[in-house]
VOTI-186660 format. One record per residue (C-alpha): residue in one letter; x, y, z. Coordinates in steps of 0.25 Angstrom, whole numbers, padded with zeros to 4 digits, always signed. Layout:
% residues N
AXYZ/...
% end
This chain:
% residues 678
X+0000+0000+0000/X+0012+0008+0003/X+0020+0007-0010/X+0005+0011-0017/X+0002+0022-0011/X+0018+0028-0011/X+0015+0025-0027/X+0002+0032-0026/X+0006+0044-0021/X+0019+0046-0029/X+0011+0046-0043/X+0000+0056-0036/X+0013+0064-0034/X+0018+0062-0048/X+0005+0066-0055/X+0003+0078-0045/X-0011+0070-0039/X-0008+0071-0024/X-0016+0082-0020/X-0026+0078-0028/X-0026+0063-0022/X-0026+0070-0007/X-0040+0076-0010/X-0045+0066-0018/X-0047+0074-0032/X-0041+0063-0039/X-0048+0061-0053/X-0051+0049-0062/X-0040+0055-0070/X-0030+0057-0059/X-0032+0044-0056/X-0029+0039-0070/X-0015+0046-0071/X-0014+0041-0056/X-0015+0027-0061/X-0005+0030-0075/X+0005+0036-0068/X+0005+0025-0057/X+0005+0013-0068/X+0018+0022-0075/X+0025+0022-0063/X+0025+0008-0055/X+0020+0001-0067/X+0008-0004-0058/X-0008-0001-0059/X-0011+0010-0049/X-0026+0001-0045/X-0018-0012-0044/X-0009-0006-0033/X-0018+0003-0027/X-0028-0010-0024/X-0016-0019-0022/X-0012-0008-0010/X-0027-0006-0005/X-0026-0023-0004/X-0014-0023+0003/X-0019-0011+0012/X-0031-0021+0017/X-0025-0033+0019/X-0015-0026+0029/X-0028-0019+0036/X-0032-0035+0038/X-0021-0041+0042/X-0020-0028+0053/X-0033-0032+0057/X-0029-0047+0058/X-0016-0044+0066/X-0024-0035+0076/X-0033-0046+0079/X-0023-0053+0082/X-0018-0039+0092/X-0030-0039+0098/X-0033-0055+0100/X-0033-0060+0116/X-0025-0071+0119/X-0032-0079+0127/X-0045-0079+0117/X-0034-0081+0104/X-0028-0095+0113/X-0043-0099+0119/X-0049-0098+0106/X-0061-0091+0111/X-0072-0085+0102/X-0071-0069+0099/X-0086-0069+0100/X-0082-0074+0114/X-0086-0061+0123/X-0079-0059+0138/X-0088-0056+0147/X-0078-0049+0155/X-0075-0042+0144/X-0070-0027+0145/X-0071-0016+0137/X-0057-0015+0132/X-0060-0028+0127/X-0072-0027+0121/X-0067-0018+0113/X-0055-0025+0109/X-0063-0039+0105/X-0074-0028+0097/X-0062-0024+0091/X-0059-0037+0086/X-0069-0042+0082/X-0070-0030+0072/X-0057-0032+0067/X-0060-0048+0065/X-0072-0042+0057/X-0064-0036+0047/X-0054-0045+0044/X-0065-0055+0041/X-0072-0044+0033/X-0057-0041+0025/X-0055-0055+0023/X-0070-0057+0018/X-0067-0045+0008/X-0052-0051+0004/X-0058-0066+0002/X-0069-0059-0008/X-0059-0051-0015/X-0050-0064-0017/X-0063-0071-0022/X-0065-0060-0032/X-0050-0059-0037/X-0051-0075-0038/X-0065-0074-0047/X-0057-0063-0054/X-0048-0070-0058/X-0057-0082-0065/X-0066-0075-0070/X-0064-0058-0072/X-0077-0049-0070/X-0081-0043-0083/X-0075-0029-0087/X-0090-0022-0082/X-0087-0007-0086/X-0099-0001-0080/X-0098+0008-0068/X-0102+0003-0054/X-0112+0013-0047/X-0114+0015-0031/X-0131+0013-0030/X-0136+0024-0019/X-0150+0023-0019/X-0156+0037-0018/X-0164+0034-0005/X-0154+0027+0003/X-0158+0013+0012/X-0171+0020+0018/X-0174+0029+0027/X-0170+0024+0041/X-0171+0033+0055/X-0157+0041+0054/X-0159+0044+0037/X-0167+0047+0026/X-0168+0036+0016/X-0156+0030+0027/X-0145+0039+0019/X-0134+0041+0030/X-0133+0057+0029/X-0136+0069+0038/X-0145+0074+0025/X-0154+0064+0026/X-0153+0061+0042/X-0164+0060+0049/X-0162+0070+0060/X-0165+0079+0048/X-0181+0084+0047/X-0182+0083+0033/X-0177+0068+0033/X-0187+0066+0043/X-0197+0070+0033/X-0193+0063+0023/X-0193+0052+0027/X-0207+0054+0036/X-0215+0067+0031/X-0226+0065+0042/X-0213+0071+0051/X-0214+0084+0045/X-0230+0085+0052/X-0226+0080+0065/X-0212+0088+0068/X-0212+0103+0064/X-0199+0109+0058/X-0188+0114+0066/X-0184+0127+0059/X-0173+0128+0069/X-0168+0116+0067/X-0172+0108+0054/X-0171+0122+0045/X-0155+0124+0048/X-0153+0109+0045/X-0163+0109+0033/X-0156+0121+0025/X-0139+0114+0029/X-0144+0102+0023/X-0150+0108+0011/X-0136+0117+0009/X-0129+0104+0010/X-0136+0095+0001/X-0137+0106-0011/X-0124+0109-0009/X-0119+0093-0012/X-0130+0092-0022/X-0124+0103-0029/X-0111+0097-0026/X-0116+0084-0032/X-0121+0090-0043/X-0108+0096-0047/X-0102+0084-0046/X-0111+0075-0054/X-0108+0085-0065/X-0093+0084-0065/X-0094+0068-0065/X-0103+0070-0076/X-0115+0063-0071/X-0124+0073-0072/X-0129+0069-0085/X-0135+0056-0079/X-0143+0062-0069/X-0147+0074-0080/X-0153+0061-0088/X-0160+0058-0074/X-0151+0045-0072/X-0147+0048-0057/X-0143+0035-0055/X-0134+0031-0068/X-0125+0042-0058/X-0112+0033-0053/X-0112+0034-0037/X-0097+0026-0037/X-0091+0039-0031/X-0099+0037-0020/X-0095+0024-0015/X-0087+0031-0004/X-0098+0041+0000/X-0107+0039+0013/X-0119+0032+0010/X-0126+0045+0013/X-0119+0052+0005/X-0121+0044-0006/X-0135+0044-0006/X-0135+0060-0003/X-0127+0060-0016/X-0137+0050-0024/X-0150+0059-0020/X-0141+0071-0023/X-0139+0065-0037/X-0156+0062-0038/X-0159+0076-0034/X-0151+0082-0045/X-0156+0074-0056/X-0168+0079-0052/X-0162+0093-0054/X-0156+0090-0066/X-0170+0083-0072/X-0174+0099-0072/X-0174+0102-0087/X-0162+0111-0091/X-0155+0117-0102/X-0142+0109-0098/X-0142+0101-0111/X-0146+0113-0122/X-0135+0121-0115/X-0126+0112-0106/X-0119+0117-0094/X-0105+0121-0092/X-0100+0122-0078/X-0088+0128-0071/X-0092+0144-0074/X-0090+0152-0063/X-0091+0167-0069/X-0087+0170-0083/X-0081+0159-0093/X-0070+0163-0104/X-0074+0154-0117/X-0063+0158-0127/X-0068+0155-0142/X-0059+0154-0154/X-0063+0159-0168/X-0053+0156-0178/X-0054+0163-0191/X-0052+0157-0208/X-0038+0150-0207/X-0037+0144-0220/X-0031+0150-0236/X-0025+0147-0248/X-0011+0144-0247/X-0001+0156-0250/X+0015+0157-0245/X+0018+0166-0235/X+0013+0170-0221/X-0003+0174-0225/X-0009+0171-0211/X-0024+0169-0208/X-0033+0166-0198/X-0036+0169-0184/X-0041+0166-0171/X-0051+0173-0163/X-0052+0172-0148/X-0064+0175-0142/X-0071+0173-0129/X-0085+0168-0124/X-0088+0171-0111/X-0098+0163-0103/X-0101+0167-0089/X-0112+0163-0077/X-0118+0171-0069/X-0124+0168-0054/X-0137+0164-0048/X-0143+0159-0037/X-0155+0156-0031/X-0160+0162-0017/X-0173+0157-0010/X-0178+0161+0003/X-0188+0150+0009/X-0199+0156+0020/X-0194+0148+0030/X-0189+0131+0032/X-0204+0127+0037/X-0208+0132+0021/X-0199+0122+0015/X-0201+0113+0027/X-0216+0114+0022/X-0212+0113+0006/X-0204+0101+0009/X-0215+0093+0015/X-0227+0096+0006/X-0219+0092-0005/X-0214+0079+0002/X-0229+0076+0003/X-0233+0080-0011/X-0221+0071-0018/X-0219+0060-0009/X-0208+0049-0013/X-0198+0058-0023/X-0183+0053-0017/X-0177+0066-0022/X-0185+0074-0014/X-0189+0067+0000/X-0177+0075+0006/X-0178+0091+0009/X-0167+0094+0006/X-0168+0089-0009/X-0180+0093-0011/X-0176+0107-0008/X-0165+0107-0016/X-0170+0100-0027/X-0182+0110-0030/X-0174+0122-0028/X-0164+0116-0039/X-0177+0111-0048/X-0181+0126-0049/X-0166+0131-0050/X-0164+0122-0063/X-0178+0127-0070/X-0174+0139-0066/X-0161+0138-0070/X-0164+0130-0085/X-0171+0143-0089/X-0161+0154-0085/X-0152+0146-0093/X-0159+0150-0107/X-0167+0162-0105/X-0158+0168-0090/X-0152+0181-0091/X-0142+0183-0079/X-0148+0197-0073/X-0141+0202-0058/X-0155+0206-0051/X-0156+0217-0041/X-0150+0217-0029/X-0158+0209-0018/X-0170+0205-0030/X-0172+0193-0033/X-0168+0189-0046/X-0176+0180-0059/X-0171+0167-0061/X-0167+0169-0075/X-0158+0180-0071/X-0148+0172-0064/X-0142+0167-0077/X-0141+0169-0092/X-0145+0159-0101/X-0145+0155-0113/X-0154+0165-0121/X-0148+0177-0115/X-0133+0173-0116/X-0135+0171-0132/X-0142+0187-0131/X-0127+0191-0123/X-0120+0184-0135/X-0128+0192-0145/X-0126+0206-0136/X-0111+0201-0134/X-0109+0201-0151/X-0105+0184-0152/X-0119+0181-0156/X-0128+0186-0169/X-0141+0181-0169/X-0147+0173-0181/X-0157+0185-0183/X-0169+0183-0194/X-0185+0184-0191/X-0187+0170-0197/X-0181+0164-0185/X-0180+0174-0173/X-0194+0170-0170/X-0203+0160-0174/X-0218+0153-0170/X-0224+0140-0168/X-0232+0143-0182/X-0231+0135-0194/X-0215+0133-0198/X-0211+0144-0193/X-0203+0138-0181/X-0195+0128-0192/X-0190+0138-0200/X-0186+0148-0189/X-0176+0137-0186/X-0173+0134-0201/X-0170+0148-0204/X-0163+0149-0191/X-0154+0138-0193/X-0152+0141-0210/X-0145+0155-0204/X-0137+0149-0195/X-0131+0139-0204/X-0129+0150-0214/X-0121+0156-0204/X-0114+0146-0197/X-0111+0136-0210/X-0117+0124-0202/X-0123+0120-0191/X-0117+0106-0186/X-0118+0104-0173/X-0129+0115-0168/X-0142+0114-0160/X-0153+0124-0162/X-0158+0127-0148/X-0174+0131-0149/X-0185+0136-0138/X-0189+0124-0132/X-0204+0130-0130/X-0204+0128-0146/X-0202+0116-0148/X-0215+0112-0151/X-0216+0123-0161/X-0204+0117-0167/X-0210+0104-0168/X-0223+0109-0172/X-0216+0120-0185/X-0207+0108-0189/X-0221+0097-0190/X-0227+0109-0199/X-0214+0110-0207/X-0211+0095-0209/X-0225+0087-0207/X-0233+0087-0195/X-0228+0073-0192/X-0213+0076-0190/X-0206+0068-0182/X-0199+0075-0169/X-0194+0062-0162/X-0181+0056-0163/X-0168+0064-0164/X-0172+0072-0175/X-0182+0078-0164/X-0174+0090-0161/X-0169+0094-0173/X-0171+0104-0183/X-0178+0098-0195/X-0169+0095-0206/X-0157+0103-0198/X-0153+0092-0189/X-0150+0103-0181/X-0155+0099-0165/X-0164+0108-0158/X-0161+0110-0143/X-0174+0114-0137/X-0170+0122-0126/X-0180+0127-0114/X-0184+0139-0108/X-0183+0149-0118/X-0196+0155-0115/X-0203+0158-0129/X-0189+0162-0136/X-0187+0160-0150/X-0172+0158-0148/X-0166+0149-0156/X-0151+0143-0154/X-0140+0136-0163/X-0129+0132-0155/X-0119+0120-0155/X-0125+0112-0141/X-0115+0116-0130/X-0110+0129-0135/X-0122+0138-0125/X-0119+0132-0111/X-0123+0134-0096/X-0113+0138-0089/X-0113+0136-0073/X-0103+0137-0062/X-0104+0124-0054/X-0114+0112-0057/X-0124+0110-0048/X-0120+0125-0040/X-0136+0129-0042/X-0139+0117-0034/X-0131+0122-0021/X-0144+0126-0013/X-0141+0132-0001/X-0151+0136+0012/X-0149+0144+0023/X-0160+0149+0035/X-0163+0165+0039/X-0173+0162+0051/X-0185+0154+0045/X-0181+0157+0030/X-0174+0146+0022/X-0164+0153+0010/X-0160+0145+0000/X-0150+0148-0011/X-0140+0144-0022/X-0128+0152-0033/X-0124+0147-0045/X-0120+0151-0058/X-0123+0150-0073/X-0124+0155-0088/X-0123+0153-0099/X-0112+0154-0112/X-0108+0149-0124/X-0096+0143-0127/X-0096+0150-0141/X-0104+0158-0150/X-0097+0167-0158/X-0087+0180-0161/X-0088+0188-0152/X-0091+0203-0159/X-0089+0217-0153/X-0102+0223-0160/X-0115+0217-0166/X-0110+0222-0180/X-0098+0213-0180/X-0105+0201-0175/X-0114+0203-0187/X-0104+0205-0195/X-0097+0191-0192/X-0111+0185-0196/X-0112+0171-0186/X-0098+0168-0190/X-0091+0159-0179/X-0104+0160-0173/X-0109+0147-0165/X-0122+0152-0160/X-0132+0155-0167/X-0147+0161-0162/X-0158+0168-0168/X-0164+0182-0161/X-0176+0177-0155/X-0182+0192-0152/X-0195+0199-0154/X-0194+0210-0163/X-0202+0222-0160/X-0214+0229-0165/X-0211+0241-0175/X-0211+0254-0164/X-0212+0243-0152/X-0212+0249-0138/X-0215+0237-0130/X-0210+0223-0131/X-0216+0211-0127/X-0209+0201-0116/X-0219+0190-0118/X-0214+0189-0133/X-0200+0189-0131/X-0188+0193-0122/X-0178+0199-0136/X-0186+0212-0144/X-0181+0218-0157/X-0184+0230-0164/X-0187+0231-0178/X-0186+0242-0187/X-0195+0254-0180/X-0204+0263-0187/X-0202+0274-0175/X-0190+0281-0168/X-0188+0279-0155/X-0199+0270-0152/X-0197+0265-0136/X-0198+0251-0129/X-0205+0252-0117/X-0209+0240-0111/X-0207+0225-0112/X-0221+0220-0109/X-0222+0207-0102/X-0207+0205-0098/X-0204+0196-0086/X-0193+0195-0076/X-0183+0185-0078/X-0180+0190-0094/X-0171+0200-0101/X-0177+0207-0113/X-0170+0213-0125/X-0174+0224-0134/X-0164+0224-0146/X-0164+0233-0159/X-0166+0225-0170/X-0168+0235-0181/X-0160+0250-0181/X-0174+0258-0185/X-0180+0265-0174/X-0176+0254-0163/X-0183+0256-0150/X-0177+0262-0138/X-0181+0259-0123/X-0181+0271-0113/X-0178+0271-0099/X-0192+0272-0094/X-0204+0265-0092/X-0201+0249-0087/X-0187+0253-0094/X-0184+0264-0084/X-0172+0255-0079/X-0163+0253-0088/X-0149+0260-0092/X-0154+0270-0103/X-0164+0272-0113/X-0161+0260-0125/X-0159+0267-0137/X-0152+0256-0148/X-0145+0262-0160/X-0141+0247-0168/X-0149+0234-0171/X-0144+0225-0160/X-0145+0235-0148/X-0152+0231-0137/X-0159+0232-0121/X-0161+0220-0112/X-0168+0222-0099/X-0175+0213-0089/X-0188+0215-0083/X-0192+0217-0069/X-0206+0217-0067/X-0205+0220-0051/X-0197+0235-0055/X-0205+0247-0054/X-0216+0241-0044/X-0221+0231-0050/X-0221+0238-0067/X-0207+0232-0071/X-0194+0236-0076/X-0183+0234-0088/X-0170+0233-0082/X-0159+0235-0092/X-0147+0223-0093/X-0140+0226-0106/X-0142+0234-0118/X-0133+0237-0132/X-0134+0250-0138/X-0125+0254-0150/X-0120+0239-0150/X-0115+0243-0136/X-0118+0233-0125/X-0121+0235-0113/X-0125+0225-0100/X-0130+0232-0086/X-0120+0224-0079/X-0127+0226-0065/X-0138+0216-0071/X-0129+0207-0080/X-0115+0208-0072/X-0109+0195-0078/X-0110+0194-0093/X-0098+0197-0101/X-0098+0213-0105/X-0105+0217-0090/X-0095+0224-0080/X-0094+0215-0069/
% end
């Protein structure tokens, strides 16, 4: 054992490991050069040596234990042969305690040489005949609700959580004990809210660790128990079922319908990320002697960033919850997932949080709310929608912009060649389109279906892979939730428009505290979203239209409104992105938004340089920077809408505006995206 581990320890010196063997971090690779590097060196297999050491290592525990028999054995009863069930009666307690002793050590030899006889047996059987080469993975079974619930634990799981000193347990596992002992705010609050902290915070811990093992993918398809528990083999046992319920709850989460695989997640963003894109110009000509140089490169960066949010609650007090808890308890009965407090409090908070979340990331516009006012949900975070809007603002991105496809309805064909005409101008201008998804409002897809059976035949066929294609284009649709009425469509390589995050599984982290008899609950995280790459980056909306899509990987159409001739209002109900057309008189004024909402941004844009309309500081638009008055097509106000400002009558508040091709961002209400003063 000695020679092993002085070997051991010198190639863990050699390949620099030593630290990372004292605290444990050693990873399958480590252990692969580990076993190289050994195999190099003393021309013997590291496993065979280190299970030849661990052998030799038991057999002198055994012969120890034989020899202090032997120590501890009386002489008299080892020369009169008398039976060690044989009891003294004038026994003392030095020697009781000396014959319990041995008799525990006669125990374990037996048990050792029990173990040793077997392994001899199985080497022997080996040997005559091999077992077969079986390459599938052993898993540790840990039922979810342990042996049964016993007098000490809920469902018999051996862990404070689930100890039956705690109230909820005792509920649980008997909810007619709720009626017959009242709460002790005093006492069961404190513990309630420790517990809940704790839990969350391992689920979230759990959570991130799944996804690094990439595991995650298996409980996304609701497959929970295809997850391998062989890491847990050393765990306590009620850790592992704490860890086995952990992974039920958040499949549970993850069965909330997201986004995740239109626009997959990438994690590890903790403010702003540097994406560097490469453009590289013609290389290529006729040959000709001489030093006639061509071709360049172009170095330009995208830059993704997150931004933060949080959710904060503030429960009346612990006898509300106390009350929820056990009126649900009764109304659902037998649901495993949920017969603990503690998981059904984090698991509906986290069920809301993922809805809530799925819709910030398409239509979410990250907005800073006023100091000590609670802000809306799609606020905390931009999305999708809005990030492609900052890469138009930003001069990276021009829009595919014709009437024939910027809208369409669910009348006739309309809706087939809106997409046709769409995708004919971004073939024209991309060359081909191999590769690329078209990503469409997934409230439309029956419109879809129903304009393409108009098109084709009223007995089209929609099942099967071609399903979700675009007929005669083999191009797939990605239907993508949560777009409200938009008309927005996509074309996009799948992966390029991600979801950024900071640490996986960081929303889950619920933490509670107590102020008297209110119960806070609250957690932070962050997220965005970015593409990897879209195209050149312009320093005015004349040169991008200049470049005319070239290198351009993105391509969208403008899905706005366009507004009456001499408009003065626009309506919210219709859409959240307005354009003027050509006016018939000067300086007409917009002065309302009728039907806006909290929770969206809205944009008024010049679309035509003839009598554009202006917006005054007055009126619902008394709070923003300036009076808007645009000078070129492109120019633009975004404001969002509070409809608790002014007493109840509602206020525009200004976020960004471009005037003259000049951008400009209220960096007290957008303080993190990249042109904003921080």
């Amino acid at each position: 054992m000695k020679k092993f581990k002085v070997q051991f320890n010198a190639i863990l010196k050699e390949l620099k490991l030593a630290d990372k063997a004292k605290n444990n971090e050693l990873t399958p690779e480590d252990w692969d050069k580990i076993a190289e590097a050994y195999q190099a060196k003393y021309n013997s297999d590291f496993y065979d040596d280190q299970e030849q050491a661990e052998t030799e290592e038991r057999r002198g525990s055994i012969h120890e234990a034989a020899l202090n028999l032997l120590a501890t054995e009386d002489d008299d009863d080892s020369t009169s042969g008398a039976s060690s069930d044989t009891i003294d009666p004038n026994e003392t307690a030095e020697m009781k305690k000396v014959r319990e002793e041995k008799e525990a050590a006669e125990k374990k030899l037996k048990e050792k040489e029990k173990e040793n006889t077997g392994l001899t047996e199985k080497i022997k059987n080996l040997e005559k005949d091999p077992e077969p080469d079986d390459p599938k993975t052993e898993v540790v079974t840990i039922g979810l609700l342990g042996p049964g619930t016993t007098a000490d634990h809920l469902f018999g799981i051996p862990s404070d959580m689930f100890s039956m000193d705690q109230r909820w347990n005792k509920v649980a596992a008997n909810p007619a004990y709720a009626t017959l002992t009242p709460v002790d705010e005093s006492d069961d609050g404190p513990k309630f809210r420790q517990a809940v902290t704790a839990y969350s915070k391992e689920l979230s811990n759990r959570y991130k660790t799944l996804h690094e093992s990439g595991q995650l993918a298996s409980l996304i398809k609701g497959a929970a128990l295809d997850v391998g528990y062989a890491d847990l083999e050393d765990a306590g046992l009620g850790k592992q079922f704490v860890i086995r319920r952990q992974d039920e709850l958040i499949a549970r989460i993850l069965a909330v319908p997201t986004v995740y695989d239109i626009f997959p997640r990438r994690y590890g963003v903790q403010d702003r990320e540097l994406i560097t894109n490469a453009f590289f110009g013609e290389f290529s000509q006729a040959y000709q002697a001489g030093e006639v140089w061509k071709g360049d490169v172009d170095l330009q960066p995208e830059l993704g960033h997150v931004d933060d949010a949080m959710y904060k609650t503030l429960f009346e007090s612990m006898k509300w919850i106390e009350r929820q808890y056990i009126g649900y308890l009764n109304s659902e009965g037998s649901d495993a997932v949920k017969w603990s407090m503690i998981e059904w409090m984090v698991l509906n908070i986290a069920e809301v949080l993922v809805n809530e979340q799925s819709k910030r990331r398409i239509m979410g516009i990250f907005i800073k709310p006023a100091t000590g006012t609670p802000g809306n949900a799609l606020f905390a975070s931009t999305g999708v929608v809005h990030t492609l809007i900052r890469y138009i603002h930003e001069h990276k991105l021009l829009t595919l912009n014709d009437a024939a496809y910027n809208t369409y309805s669910n009348t006739l064909t309309v809706f087939v060649e809106a997409v046709d005409a769409f995708l004919a101008d971004a073939l024209e201008k991309r060359g081909n389109l191999d590769g690329y998804a078209l990503h469409l409002n997934r409230n439309h897809k029956m419109w879809y279906k129903a304009s393409v059976r108009r098109q084709y035949g009223t007995d089209y066929d929609f099942s099967g892979p071609k399903g979700d294609m675009v007929v005669d284009w083999d191009i797939p649709i990605k239907w993508v939730p949560n777009m409200n009425q938009s008309k927005l469509m996509i074309l996009q390589k799948p992966g390029n428009i991600q979801c950024l995050e900071f640490v996986p599984g960081e929303m889950f982290k619920i933490a509670f505290d107590r102020d008297m008899e209110a119960v806070k609950s609250w957690s932070t995280w962050k997220e965005g979203v970015s593409a990897a790459f879209t195209g050149k980056n312009f320093e005015t909306r004349a040169l991008l239209v200049a470049n005319d899509y070239d290198l351009q990987e993105v391509f969208i159409n403008q899905p706005a409104t366009t507004l009456a001739d001499d408009a003065t209002t626009a309506d919210a109900t219709a859409n959240f992105w307005f354009v003027s057309q050509a006016n018939t008189t000067a300086s007409q004024n917009i002065t309302d938004i009728t039907g806006a909402k909290d929770g969206e941004v809205y944009i008024i844009e010049t679309g035509h340089a003839t009598n554009p309309q202006t917006v005054n500081k007055a009126l619902k638009f008394s709070e923003i920077a300036s009076n808007f008055v645009p000078t070129a097509v492109g120019d633009y106000l975004m404001v969002h809408y509070d409809p608790t400002a002014d007493s109840g009558n509602g206020k525009f508040y200004e976020i960004e505006r471009c005037v003259a091709g000049t951008r400009t961002i209220v960096s007290a209400k957008q303080p993190n995206i990249p042109g904003a003063e921080r």
